[in-house]
N, C-alpha and C positions, 0 to 999 in steps of 0.2 A: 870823823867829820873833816879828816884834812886837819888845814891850818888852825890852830885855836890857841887861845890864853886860859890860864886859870889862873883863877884867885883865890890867893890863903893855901897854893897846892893840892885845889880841888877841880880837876878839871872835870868835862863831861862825862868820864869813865868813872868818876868817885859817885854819879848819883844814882837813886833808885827810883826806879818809875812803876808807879802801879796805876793803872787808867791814867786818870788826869793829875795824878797828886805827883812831884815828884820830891824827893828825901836827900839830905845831905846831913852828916855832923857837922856838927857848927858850934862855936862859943858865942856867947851872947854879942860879942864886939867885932866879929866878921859878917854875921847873919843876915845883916842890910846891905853890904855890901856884896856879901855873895849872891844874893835873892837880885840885887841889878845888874850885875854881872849876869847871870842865869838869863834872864828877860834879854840880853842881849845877844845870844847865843841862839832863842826860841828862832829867829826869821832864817839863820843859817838852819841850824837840824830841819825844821820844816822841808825847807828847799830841798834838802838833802835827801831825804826821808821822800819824797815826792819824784825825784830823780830816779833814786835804788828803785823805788815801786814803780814806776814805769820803767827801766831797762829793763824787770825783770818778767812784767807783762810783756814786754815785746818780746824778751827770750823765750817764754813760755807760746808765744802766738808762735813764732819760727819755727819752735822744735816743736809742736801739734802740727804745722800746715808742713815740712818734712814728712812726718811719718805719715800725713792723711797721702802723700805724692807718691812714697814708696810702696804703700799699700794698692795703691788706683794703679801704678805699673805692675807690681805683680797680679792683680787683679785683672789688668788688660792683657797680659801676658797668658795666663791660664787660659781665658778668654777665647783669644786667638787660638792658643793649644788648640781646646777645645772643639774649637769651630771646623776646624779643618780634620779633624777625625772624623772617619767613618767606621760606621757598623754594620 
């Protein structure tokens, strides 16, 4: 995530996420504190998380419309070959 703070030395890398629910150890006298901490970190990872998935749809759109480009040149190329044979 870049820049971040943790609290109690639990940063984003100590939690576990499964679906929605996300997990951390905690003693009873950190727990509220770390759980608002957490909530403030949610607007950044979103953002984050929204970013990475869209660069990395546009990487995938790039390198599919690449290879459709390489394919349609040697495709024109054959083509051509082709075209200009006689039998």
């Amino acid at each position: 995530m870049g820049n971040y703070s943790s609290v109690m030395n639990r940063g984003p890398e100590n939690f576990e996420f499964k679906g929605n629910v996300a997990r951390v150890a905690s003693n009873e006298q950190d727990a509220q504190r770390i759980i608002d901490f957490f909530k403030g970190w949610l607007p950044y990872a979103t953002a984050k998380l929204k970013h990475d998935l869209e660069q990395q749809a546009r990487a995938a759109a790039d390198k599919r419309r690449r290879e459709l480009e390489l394919q349609r040149a040697r495709e024109e190329s054959l083509l051509w070959v082709n075209s200009r044979l006689k039998f």
